[in-house]
C-alpha positions, 0 to 999 in steps of 0.5 A, a space after each residue: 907458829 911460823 916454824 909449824 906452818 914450814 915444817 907442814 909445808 916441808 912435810 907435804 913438800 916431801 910427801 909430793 916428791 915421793 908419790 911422784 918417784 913412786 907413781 908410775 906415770 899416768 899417761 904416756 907421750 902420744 907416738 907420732 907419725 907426720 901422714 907424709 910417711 905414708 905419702 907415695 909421692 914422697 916414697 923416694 925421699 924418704 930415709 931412715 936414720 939407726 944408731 946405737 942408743 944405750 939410753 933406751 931404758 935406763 933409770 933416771 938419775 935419783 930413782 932409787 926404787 924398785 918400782 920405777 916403771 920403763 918409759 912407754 913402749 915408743 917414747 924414746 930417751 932424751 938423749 936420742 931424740 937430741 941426736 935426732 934433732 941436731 942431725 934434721 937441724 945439720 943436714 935441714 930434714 924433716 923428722 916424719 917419726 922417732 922410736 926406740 928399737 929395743 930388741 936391737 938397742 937402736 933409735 930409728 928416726 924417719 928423715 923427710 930430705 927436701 925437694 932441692 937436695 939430692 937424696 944420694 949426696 944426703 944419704 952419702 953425707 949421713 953414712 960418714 956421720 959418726 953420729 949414724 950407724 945405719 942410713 937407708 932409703 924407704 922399702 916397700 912391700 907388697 902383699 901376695 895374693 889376688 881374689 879368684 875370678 869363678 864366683 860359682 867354684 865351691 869345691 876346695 880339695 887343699 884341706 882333705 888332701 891332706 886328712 886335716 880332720 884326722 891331724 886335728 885328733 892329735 894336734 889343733 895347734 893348742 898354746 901355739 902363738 901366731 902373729 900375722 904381720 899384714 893389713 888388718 883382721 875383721 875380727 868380728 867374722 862368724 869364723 874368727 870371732 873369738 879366734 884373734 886374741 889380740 891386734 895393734 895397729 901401725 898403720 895410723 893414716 888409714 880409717 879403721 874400717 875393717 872393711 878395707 882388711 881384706 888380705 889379712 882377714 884372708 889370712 887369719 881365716 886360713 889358718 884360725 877359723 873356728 871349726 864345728 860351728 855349724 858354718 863356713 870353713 875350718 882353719 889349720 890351726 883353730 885352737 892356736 892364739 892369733 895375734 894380728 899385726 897391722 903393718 899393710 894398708 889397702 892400695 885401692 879400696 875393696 881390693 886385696 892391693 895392700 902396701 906396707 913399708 920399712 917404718 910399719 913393718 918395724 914396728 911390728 917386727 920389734 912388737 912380734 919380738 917383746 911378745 915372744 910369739 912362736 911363728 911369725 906369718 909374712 905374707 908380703 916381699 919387697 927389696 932387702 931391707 937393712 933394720 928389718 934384716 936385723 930384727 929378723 935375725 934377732 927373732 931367729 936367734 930368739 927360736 922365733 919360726 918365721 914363714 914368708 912368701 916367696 916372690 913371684 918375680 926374680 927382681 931386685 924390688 922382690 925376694 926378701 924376707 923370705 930369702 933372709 937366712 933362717 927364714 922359711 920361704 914359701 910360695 903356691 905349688 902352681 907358681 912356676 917361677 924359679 927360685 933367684 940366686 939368692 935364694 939357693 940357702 933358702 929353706 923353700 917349701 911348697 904349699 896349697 895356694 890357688 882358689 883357696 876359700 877363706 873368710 873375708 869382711 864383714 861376714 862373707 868368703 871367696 876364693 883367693 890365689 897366691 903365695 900369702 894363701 899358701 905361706 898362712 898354710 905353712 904357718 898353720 901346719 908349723 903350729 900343729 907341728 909345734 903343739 907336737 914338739 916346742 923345740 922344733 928348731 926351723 931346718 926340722 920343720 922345713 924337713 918335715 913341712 917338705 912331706 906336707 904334700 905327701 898322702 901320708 903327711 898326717 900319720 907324721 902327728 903321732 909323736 913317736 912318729 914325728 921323733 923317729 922322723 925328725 932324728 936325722 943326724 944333723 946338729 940342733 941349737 935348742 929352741 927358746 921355750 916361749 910363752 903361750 
């Protein structure tokens, strides 16, 4: 009797063991964000932390099924979170937040330095650390556009002038997909409803009142919102998939002020990266920055068509993304300054971006002025371009956007016309086929 009562206990034993090797986990570790990431008194104390980690995603020793499932999207690998620790505990920091960076194969831990250390001498003391990779402080980006003061100015020359109705006979950017990096969409807009295919939030500080999501509700409508629906206004590319990208949040409520940093913007660049989403829209600029130079340049390497706003100051606290090579920079017709130095490689273009009317919140429109208007205008025409030819490589699309200003633009969305144009003799790097 007792051998029968161990062998059942053995049995169950090993029947347990199985389902947990077997089961993918139920529940994942929460992400964890300290609210002093999004502190602005602290903004100047704030670094990030990159090393290599070679643990991210490995399948844990014993696991000898093939229906093991990665760990959740930010949960990182014991490993580098060991690493993270011993480096706040050597250097006595305050981890504010840890993820896994998978597109580039680094762990990104954010360090809170404390007020009686000097941020140079840490920063110095961590760049000579065999442990670190990489070492930066905290950047801040700043979105690009201002709502017009004329409440009463309801004409809008920007669409017809370039015979979009005629456009969208051959192309409405059908299986096009577009993630807009910015605050967050009303989704709920009579004009977008339907039109935004799917939003994640990197931004958990603020409340999620859409309300408050002015610029990138702006921007979407710009370039998504819905046509022939018997109300408001019709989108560049209505029929092209919209994924929305929280990174920003609103400096001053009601405002289109907007605020976003290294951390946010990480997140969402490395999201845009595992989507394979064809154009990426970056109505934002703030300093060069080192982790978001590398996942930008991941993104171009994977075929990914990146448009940005072009600053509307030459300082070193502007001009990036959009001067990062590969890149497509963009800025309003009417802004009148100049490019930097830095930006004499950069593919710059020039689009519609004053007294734009475009959705906001809550079911209502206004007119709106700035590069972001006009870099969603780009992105637009890049996804029509696109719907046309998929292996559109970024010079071509700069080359062709550069006629977007011209009254013949149009006639360009006949195919043959499209190849006879862009058959320039230039060498080309085939562009990844991506899903839609």
């Amino acid at each position: 009797m007792q051998t029968k009562r161990v062998r059942i206990h053995a049995f169950f034993f090993s029947l347990l063991m199985a389902m947990l090797v077997v089961l993918p986990a139920s529940a994942e570790q929460e992400f964890f964000v300290d609210p002093q990431l999004f502190d602005s008194t602290q903004a100047d104390r704030i670094i990030l932390v990159t090393y290599t980690d070679k643990h991210i995603d490995r399948i844990p020793v014993g696991v000898a099924n093939q229906s093991y499932r990665r760990r959740g999207e930010y949960s990182s690998s014991t490993w580098g979170k060991r690493v993270a620790s011993s480096i706040e505990a050597d250097y006595k920091l305050t981890i504010l937040s840890q993820w896994p960076i998978r597109e580039i194969g680094e762990h990104c831990v954010v360090y809170l330095i404390d007020e009686d250390q000097s941020v140079d001498a840490i920063i110095k003391a961590l760049s000579e650390d065999d442990r670190v990779d990489n070492v930066q402080t905290m950047s801040t980006f700043k979105v690009m556009a201002n709502s017009y003061s004329d409440p009463y100015y309801r004409l809008q020359f920007n669409i017809q002038s370039m015979n979009l109705a005629e456009i969208h006979n051959h192309a409405t950017g059908k299986n096009i997909t577009i993630a807009i990096i910015d605050t967050g969409i009303d989704a709920t807009h009579p004009d977008l409803q339907g039109q935004i295919q799917q939003t994640k939030d990197f931004v958990t500080r603020k409340s999620p009142e859409s309300l408050n999501d002015l610029h990138g509700t702006a921007i979407a409508g710009v370039i998504a919102a819905k046509p022939n629906n018997g109300q408001g206004i019709v989108g560049i590319a209505p029929d092209s998939h919209v994924i929305g990208l929280k990174a920003c949040w609103e400096i001053k409520t009601g405002s289109f002020e907007a605020a976003c940093n290294s951390f946010t913007l990480a997140l969402a660049l490395n999201t845009a990266i595992q989507m394979k989403v064809d154009v990426l829209n970056l109505s934002l600029t703030g300093p060069h920055d080192p982790l978001l130079a590398r996942l930008i340049e991941k993104a171009v390497q994977k075929g990914m068509i990146i448009i940005a706003s072009q600053a509307d100051r030459n300082d070193s606290k502007s001009g990036f993304p959009a001067q990062q090579p590969g890149v497509i920079a963009v800025r309003s017709t009417h802004n009148t300054i100049t490019p930097s130095s830095h930006d004499s490689d950069a593919l710059t273009i020039s689009a519609p971006g004053q007294e734009i009317l475009t959705t906001l919140p809550k079911g209502t429109y206004d007119f709106v002025s700035g590069n972001s208007l006009a870099t969603a205008h780009v992105s637009g025409l890049t996804a029509l371009l696109l719907q046309i030819n998929r292996n559109l490589t970024h010079q071509e699309i700069s080359r062709l956007l550069e006629k977007a200003n011209e009254p013949t633009f149009y006639q360009l969305f006949n195919k043959n016309k499209l190849f006879s144009t862009i058959s320039v003799k230039t060498s080309r790097t085939p562009k990844q086929q991506t899903g839609s």
